[in-house]
C-alpha distance (Angstrom), angle and dihedral (degrees) to the residues before:
residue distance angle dihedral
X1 . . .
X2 3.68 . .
X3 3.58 125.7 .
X4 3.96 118.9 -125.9
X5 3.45 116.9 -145.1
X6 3.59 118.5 -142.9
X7 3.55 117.6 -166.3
X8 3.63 119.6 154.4
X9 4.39 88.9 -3.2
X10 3.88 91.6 147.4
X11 3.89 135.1 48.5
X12 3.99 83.9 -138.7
X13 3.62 132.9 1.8
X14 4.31 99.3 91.4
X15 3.73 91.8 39.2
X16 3.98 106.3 35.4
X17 3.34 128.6 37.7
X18 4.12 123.0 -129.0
X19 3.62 95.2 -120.1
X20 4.04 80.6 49.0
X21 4.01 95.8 40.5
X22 4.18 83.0 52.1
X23 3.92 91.1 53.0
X24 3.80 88.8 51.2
X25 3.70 97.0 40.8
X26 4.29 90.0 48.1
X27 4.08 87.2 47.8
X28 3.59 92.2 59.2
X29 3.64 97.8 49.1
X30 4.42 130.4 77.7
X31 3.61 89.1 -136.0
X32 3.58 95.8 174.2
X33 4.33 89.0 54.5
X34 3.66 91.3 68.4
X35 3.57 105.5 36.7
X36 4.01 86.8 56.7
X37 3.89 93.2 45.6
X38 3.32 96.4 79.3
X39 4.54 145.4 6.7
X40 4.01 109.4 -106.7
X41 3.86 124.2 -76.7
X42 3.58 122.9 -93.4
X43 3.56 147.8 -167.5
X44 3.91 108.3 -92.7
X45 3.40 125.2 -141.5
X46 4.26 100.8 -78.9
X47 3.64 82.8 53.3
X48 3.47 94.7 -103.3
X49 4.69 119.8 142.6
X50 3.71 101.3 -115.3
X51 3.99 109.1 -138.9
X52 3.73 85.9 -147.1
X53 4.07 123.8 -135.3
X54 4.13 139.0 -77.9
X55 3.72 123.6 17.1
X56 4.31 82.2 -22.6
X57 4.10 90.8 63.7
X58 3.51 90.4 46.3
X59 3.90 100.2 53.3
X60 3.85 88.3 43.8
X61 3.65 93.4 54.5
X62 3.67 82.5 50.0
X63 3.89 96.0 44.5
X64 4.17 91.6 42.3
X65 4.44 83.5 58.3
X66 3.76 95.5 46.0
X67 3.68 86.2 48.2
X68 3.90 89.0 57.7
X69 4.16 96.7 44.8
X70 3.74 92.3 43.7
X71 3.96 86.0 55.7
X72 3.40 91.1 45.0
X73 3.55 99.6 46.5
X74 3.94 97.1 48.0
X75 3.71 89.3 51.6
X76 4.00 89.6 53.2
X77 4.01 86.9 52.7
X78 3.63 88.6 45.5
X79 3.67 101.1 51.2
X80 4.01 108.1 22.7
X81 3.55 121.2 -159.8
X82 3.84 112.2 -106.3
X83 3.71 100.4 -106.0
X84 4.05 95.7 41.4
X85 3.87 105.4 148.1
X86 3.68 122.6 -151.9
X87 3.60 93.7 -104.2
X88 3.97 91.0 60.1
X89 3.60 97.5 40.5
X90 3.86 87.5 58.7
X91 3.54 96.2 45.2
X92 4.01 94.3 47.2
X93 3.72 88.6 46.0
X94 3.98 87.1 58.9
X95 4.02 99.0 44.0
X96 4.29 83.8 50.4
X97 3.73 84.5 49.9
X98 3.89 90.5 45.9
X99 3.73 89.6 48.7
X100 3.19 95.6 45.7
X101 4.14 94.6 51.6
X102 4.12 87.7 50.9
X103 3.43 97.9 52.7
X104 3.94 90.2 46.8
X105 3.58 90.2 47.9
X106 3.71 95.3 49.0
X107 3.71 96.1 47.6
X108 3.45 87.5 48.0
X109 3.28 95.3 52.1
X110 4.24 91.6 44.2
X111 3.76 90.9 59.1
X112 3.76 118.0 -174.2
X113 3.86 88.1 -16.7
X114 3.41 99.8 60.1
X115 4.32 116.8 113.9
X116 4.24 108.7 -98.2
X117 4.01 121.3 -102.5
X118 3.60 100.8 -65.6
X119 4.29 126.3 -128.5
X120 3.87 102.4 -119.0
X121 4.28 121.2 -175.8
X122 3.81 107.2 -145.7
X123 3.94 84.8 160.1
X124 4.00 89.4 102.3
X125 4.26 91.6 61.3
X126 4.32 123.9 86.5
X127 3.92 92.3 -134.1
X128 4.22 76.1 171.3
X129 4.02 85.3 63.0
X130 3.90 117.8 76.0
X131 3.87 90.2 -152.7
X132 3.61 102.6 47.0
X133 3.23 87.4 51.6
X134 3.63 109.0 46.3
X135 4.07 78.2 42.3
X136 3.58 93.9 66.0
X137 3.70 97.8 35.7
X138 4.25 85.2 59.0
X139 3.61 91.4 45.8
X140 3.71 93.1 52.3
X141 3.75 102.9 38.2
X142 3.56 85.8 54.9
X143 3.60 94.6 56.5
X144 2.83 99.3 46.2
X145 4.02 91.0 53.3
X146 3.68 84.0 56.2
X147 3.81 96.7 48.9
X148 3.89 87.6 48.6
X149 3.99 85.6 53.8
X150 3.56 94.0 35.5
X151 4.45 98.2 50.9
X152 3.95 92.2 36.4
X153 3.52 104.5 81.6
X154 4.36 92.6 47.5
X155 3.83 81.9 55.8
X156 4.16 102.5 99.9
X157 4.05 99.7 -169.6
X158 3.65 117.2 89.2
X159 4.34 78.9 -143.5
X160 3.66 103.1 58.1
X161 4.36 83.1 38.0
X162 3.75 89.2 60.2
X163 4.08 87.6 45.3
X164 3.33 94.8 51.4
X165 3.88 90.6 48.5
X166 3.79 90.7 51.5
X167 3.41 95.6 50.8
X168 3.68 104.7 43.1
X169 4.18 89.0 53.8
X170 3.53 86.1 57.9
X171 3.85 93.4 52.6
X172 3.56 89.1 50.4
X173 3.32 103.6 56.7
X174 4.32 83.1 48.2
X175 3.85 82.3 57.9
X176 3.41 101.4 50.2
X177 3.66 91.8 48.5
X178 3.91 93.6 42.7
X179 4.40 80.2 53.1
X180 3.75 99.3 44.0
X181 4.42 88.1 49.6
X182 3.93 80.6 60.8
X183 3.58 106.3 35.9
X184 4.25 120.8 9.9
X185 3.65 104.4 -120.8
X186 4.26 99.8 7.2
X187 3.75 85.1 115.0
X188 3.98 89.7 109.9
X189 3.84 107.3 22.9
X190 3.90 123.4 145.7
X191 3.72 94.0 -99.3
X192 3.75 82.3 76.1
X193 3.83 110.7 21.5
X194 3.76 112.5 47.1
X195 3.72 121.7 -172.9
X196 3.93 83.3 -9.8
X197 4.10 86.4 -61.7
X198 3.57 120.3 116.6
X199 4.08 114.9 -117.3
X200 3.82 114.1 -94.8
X201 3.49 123.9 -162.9
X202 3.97 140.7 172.3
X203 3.41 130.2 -107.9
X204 3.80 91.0 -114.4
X205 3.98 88.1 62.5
X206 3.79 95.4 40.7
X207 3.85 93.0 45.7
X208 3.73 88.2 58.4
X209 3.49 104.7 53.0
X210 3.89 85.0 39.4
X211 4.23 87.0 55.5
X212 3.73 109.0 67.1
X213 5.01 83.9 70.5
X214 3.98 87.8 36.1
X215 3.75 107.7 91.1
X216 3.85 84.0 -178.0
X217 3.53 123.7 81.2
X218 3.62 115.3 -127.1
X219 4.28 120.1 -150.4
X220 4.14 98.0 -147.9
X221 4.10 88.0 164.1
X222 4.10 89.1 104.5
X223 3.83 95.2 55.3
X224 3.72 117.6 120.3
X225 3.84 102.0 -105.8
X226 4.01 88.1 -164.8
């Protein structure tokens, strides 16, 4: 198997520190704004954890996929595939710790208003199996590029914009990794760059390819749509 290189993969990571990367992130962002735009998020009536509306919805959409790759990533780290070199170990380790730092951040950041720790089923995914695993991880780091694309532009402050940039060069960089493990040099096909664009898609799409591992129902209906 070929060995990937990885020079330079992440905008932080080598060079900053997640404790550090948190300070940054939290300095850039009018916490106080959003935590008095709206009351917290509850369960409507069918039961189901309502993301909420505005700039609010959008960073709980965010928060509710974070919560699902930093589950997914721990359990990687916590039962390695057989045949995990070094080189993956090391790099898995530092998208988990990546993961980790985002949702933090965007909890954080969500304050009392943010949705609860969600129930996620990862029984369904081979973490034994180097390929369904590396599989999944493409599958969802793409999405999640494309939800990052997709929820930016109904953000309206310049704060959470910037955020949202920040975070969704960092997941891009995890998915061209995750793609180049799989295939040498896949890291910008046309399944995820079309016409040189990156794919955008809306939280209604995202959400249910997300739903099948989320044992709790999400309410998206209050999203900005544009």
């Amino acid at each position: 198997m070929k060995t990937v290189k990885r020079p330079g993969i992440f905008s932080y990571g080598n060079s900053m520190k997640r404790r550090q990367f948190l300070t940054f992130l939290t300095a850039t962002a009018s916490i106080p704004t959003i935590i008095s735009a709206c009351n917290k998020n509850d369960n409507n009536e069918s039961g189901a954890i309502d993301l909420g509306s505005g700039d609010t919805g959008i960073l709980n959409y965010f928060y509710a996929l974070e919560q699902f790759q930093a589950a997914f990533y721990a359990q990687v780290v916590t039962t390695p595939y057989g045949d995990m070199t070094d080189d993956e170990r090391s790099l898995i380790t530092d998208i988990r710790n990546h993961e980790i730092a985002h949702k933090q951040f965007l909890k954080a950041a969500l304050g009392l208003i943010a949705i609860p720790e969600l129930q996620l089923d990862l029984s369904t995914i081979n973490f034994l199996n180097r390929d369904t695993v590396l599989s999944t991880a493409r599958t969802f780091k793409d999405l999640s590029v494309s939800a990052y694309n997709g929820a930016a532009q109904l953000l309206t402050s310049t704060d959470y914009l910037l955020i949202s940039a920040k975070l969704v060069s960092v997941e891009a960089r995890h998915a061209g990794y995750i793609r180049d493990l799989l295939s040498y040099g896949s890291f910008a096909d046309d399944t995820i760059v079309a016409g040189g664009l990156d794919v955008v898609q809306t939280p209604d799409a995202v959400l249910a390819a997300f739903s099948p591992f989320f044992i709790s129902k999400l309410d998206a209906s209050h999203l900005p749509t544009n």
